[in-house]
N, C-alpha and C positions, 0 to 999 in steps of 0.2 A: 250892923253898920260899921263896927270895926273891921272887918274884911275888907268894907270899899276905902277905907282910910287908906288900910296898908297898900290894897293894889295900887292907888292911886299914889303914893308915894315911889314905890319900885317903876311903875312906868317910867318915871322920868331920870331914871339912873343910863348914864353912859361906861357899860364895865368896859375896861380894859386891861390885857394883861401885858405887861413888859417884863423883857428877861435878861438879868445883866448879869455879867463874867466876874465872878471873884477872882480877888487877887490872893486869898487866901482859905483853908474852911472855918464854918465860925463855929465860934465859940458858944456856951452854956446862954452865958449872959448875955451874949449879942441875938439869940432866938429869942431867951426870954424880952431884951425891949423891943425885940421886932414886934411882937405877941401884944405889949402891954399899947404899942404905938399904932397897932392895931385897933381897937379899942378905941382908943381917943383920937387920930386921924381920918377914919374911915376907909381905910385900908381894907377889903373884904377879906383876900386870902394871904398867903403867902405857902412856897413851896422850895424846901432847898434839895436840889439833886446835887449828890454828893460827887456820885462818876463825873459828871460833867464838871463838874465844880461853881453852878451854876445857881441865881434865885432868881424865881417868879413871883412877881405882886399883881394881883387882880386889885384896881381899885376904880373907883366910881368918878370917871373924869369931869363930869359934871358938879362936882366938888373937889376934886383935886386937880391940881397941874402935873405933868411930867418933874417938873422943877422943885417943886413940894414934895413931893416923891423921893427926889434926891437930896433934898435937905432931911428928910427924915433918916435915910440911909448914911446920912452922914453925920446928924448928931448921936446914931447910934454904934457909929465908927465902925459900920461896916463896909469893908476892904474891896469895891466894887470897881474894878476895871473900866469898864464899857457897857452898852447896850447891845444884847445879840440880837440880829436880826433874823426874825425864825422864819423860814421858808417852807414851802407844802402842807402837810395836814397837819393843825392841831389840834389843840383840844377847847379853844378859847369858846368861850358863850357869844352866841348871838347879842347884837346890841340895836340890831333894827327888826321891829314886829314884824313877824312869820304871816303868810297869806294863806288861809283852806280854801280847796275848791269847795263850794259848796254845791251837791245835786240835790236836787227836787226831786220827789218821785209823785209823780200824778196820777 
């Protein structure tokens, strides 16, 4: 029965991923409360690409706002520019259930 709790919980998550432009690279401490704000926000991932100078948060927007998002990021005084807008293929997760064909063999 613990299996159908959990499914039934993850159904109803909306992930999304946003990716905004640092104005700086971060620091030790500013990964670690990304980490710890993690954890107690519900923030799923995070991802800092260095070349770009750039970070990604997957987080579950049926619990979060975009603007919650940015309060976190900001009492963790991290140095964020703007929001990029990502075009062509990524790598984001699905957030609306997949359809199978289903065939019958008679």
């Amino acid at each position: 029965m613990l299996e159908f709790a959990s499914a039934a919980i993850l159904s109803g998550m909306t992930l999304i991923e946003i990716t905004y432009q640092l104005r700086a690279p971060l620091t030790p401490q500013q990964l670690a409360m990304l980490g710890e704000f993690a954890n107690t926000y519900g923030l799923r991932r995070f991802r800092v690409d260095e070349g770009k100078n750039q970070l990604s948060l997957e987080y579950d927007a049926s619990r979060l706002k975009e603007t919650q998002v940015m309060h976190v990021l900001r009492a963790a005084k991290i140095p964020v520019t703007g929001k990029m807008e990502i075009g062509g293929t990524d790598d984001r997760l699905p957030t609306e259930p997949s359809t199978l064909a289903v065939s019958r063999v008679s």
